[in-house]
C-alpha positions in Angstrom: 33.2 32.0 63.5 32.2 35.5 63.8 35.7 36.5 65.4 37.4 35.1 62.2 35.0 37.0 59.8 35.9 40.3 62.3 39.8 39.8 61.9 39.3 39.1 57.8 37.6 41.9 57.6 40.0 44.2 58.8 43.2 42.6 57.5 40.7 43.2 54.2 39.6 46.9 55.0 43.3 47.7 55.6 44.2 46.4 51.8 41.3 47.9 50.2 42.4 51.2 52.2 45.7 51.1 50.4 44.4 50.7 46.9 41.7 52.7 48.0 44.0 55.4 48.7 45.9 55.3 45.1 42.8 55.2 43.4 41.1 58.6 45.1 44.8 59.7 43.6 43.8 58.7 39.8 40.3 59.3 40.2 41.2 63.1 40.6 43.8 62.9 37.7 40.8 62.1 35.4 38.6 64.8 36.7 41.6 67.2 36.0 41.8 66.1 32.7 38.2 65.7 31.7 37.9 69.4 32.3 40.5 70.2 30.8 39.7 68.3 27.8 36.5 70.4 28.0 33.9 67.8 29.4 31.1 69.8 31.5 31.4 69.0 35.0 28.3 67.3 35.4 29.3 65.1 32.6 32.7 64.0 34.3 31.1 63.4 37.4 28.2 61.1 35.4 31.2 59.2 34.1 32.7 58.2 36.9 29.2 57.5 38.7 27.4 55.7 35.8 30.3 54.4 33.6 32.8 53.7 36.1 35.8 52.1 34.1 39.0 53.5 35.3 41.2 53.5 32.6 38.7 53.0 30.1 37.6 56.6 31.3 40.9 58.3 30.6 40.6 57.0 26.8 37.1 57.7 26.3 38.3 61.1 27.5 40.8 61.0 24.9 38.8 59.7 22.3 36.1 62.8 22.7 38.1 65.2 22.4 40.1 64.2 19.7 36.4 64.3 17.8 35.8 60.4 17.8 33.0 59.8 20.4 32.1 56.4 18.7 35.7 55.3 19.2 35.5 56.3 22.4 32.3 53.9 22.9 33.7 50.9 20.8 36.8 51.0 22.3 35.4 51.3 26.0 33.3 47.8 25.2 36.4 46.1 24.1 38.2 47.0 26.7 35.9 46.3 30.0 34.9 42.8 28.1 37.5 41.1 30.6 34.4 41.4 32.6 32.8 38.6 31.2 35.0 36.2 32.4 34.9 38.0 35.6 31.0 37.4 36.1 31.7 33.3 35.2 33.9 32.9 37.4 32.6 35.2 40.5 28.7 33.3 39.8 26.8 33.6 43.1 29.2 36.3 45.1 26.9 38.7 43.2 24.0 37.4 44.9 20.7 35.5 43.8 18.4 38.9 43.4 18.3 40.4 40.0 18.9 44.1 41.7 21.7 42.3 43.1 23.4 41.3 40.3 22.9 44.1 38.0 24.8 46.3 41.1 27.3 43.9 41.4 27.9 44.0 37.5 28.3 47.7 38.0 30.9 47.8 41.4 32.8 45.1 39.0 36.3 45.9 38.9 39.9 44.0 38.6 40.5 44.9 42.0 37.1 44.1 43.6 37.3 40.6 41.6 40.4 40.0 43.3 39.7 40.8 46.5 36.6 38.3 46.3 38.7 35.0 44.5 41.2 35.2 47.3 38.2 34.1 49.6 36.9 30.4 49.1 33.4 30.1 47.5 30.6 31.1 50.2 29.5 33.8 52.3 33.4 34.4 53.0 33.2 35.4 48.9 30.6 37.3 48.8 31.2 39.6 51.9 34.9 40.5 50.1 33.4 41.4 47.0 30.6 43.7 48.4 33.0 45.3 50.7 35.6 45.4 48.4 33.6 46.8 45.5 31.7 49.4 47.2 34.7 50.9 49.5 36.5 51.1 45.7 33.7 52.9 43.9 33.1 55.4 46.7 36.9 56.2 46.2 37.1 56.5 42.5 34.0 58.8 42.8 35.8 61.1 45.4 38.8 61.3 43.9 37.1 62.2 40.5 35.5 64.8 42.7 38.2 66.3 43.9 39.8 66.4 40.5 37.0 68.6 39.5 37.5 70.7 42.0 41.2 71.1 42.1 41.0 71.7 38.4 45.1 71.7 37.2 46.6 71.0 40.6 46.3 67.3 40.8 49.5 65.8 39.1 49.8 63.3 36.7 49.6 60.0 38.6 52.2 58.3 36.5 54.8 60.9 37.3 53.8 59.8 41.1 54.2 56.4 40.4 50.8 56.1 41.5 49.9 54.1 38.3 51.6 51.0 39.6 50.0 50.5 42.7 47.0 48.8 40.9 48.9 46.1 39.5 51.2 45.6 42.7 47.9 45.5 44.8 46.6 42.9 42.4 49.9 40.9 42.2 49.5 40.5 45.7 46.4 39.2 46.0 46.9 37.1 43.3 50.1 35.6 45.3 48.3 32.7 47.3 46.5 31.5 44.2 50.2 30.7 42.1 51.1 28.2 44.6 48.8 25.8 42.8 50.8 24.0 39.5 48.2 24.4 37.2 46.7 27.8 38.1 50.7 28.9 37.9 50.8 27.7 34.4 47.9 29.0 33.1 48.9 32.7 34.6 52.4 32.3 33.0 51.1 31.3 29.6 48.7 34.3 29.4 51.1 36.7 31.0 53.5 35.5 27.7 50.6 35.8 25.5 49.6 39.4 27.0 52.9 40.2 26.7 54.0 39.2 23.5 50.3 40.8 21.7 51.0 44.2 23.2 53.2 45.6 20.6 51.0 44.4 18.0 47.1 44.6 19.3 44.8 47.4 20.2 44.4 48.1 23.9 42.0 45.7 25.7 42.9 42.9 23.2 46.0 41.3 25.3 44.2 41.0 27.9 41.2 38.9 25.9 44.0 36.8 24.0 45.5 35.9 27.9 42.3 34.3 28.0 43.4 31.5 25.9 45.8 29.9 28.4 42.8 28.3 30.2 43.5 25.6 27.4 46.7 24.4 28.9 44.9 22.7 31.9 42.9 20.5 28.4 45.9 20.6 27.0 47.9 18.6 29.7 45.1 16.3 30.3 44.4 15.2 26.9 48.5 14.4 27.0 48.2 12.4 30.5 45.3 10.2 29.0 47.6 9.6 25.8 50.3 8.5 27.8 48.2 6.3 29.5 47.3 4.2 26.7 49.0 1.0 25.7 51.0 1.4 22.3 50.1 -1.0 19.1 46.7 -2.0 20.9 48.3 -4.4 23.5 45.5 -5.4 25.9 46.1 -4.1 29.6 46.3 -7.7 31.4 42.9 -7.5 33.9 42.7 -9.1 37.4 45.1 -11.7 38.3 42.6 -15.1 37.9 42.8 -17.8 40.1 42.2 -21.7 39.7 42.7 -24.1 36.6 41.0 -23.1 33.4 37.8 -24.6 32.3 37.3 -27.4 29.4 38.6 -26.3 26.5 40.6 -23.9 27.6 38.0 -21.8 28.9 38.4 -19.0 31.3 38.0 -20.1 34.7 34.9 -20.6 36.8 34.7 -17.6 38.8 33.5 -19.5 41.8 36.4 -21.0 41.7 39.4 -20.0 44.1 42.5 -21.6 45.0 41.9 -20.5 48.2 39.6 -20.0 51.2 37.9 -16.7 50.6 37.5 -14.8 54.0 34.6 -12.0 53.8 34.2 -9.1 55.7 33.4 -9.3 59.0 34.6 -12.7 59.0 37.5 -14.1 61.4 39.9 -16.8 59.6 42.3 -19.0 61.7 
């Protein structure tokens, strides 16, 4: 058992290295452009430590220095509320401890979440998330640290193509999890939904109305149980009945068989 947690654990280091990597990339990129937007050091580096919200960061950075610091806080909650489904469906990979959870809450990401539902429920899930989420959060912070540092020389990470490594690492993980029916529908249905909003809805919002494919699973079972019914209130005929009806056309005597009636354990000839 222990062997098979040792080689999961490194297959799992190695992909969290390789987002890892791509995020100290875009963590630097925002500490570039928080000081150039004019946020004090200090204050980018409390960001990145206390906040913690990737992309929510870069438009909060936005936001500020365009003069709308509310924005920037109204639109970072509508943003990071994907998280709420996150917590539901993580549950005890937090841990049972209140500390625990609260920190959890905090080392919450899309990629840490990930990393943890491609594990089955258990210790398996809970080591993937804690590894996962605190190897990720060290990198963000030394990346936004750098970017500080490095001031104007860190490029843009979209003109690296840096940007989509994110949602290929995701995609990725997500892979295994499609090869369920229903779970592929429901991905499918949000992904049109996403898709389809994104023109038309704020940023953040998509991803919230995605959420509303979870009714197709309902959906398809509420038609199953339709199609199961009998139309124009025909009776379902019950268990075939054996032996001549009673007086009167009664039903017949339940103790009554046509033939010998051979219970378990018992040998017939």
């Amino acid at each position: 058992m222990r062997t098979a947690y040792r080689t999961a654990d490194r297959a799992m280091l190695r992909d969290v290295a390789a987002i890892g990597a791509a995020m100290v990339a875009v963590g630097a990129s925002f500490g570039a452009v928080a000081v150039a937007a004019g946020l004090p050091v200090w204050a980018t580096l409390a960001m990145s430590v206390f906040l913690y919200a990737g992309g929510a960061q870069f438009m909060a950075v936005g936001l500020v220095a365009a003069g709308s610091p509310v924005a920037a806080v109204l639109a970072g909650l509508l943003l990071n509320a994907r998280h709420l489904p996150f917590g539901l469906a993580l549950g005890g990979a937090l841990g049972r401890r209140r500390w625990q959870r609260l920190l959890g809450s905090h080392l919450m990401t899309d990629e840490a979440t990930a990393f943890a539902l491609a594990r089955p429920a258990g210790p398996g899930r809970r080591r993937a998330f804690w590894l996962a989420g605190a190897l990720l959060f060290l990198a963000w912070n030394a990346g936004t640290l750098l970017g500080v540092l490095a001031g104007g020389a860190v490029g843009d990470p979209a003109a690296l193509g840096l940007d989509a490594a994110f949602p290929a690492g995701l995609a990725a993980l997500l892979l295994p999890s499609l090869r369920d029916r229903d779970t592929r529908r429901v991905a499918l249905a949000g992904a049109g939904l996403a898709v389809l909003a994104t023109p038309v809805l704020p940023a953040g919002v998509p991803v919230l109305l995605a959420l509303a494919a979870l009714i197709v699973p309902a959906l398809r079972g509420r038609g199953a149980s339709s199609a199961d019914q009998v139309p124009d209130g025909t009776a379902v005929a019950g268990p075939e009945q054996h032996g001549p009806p009673g007086p009167d056309g009664a039903a017949p005597d339940p103790a009554h068989h046509a033939g010998p009636v051979v219970r378990a354990g018992e040998a017939s000839c």
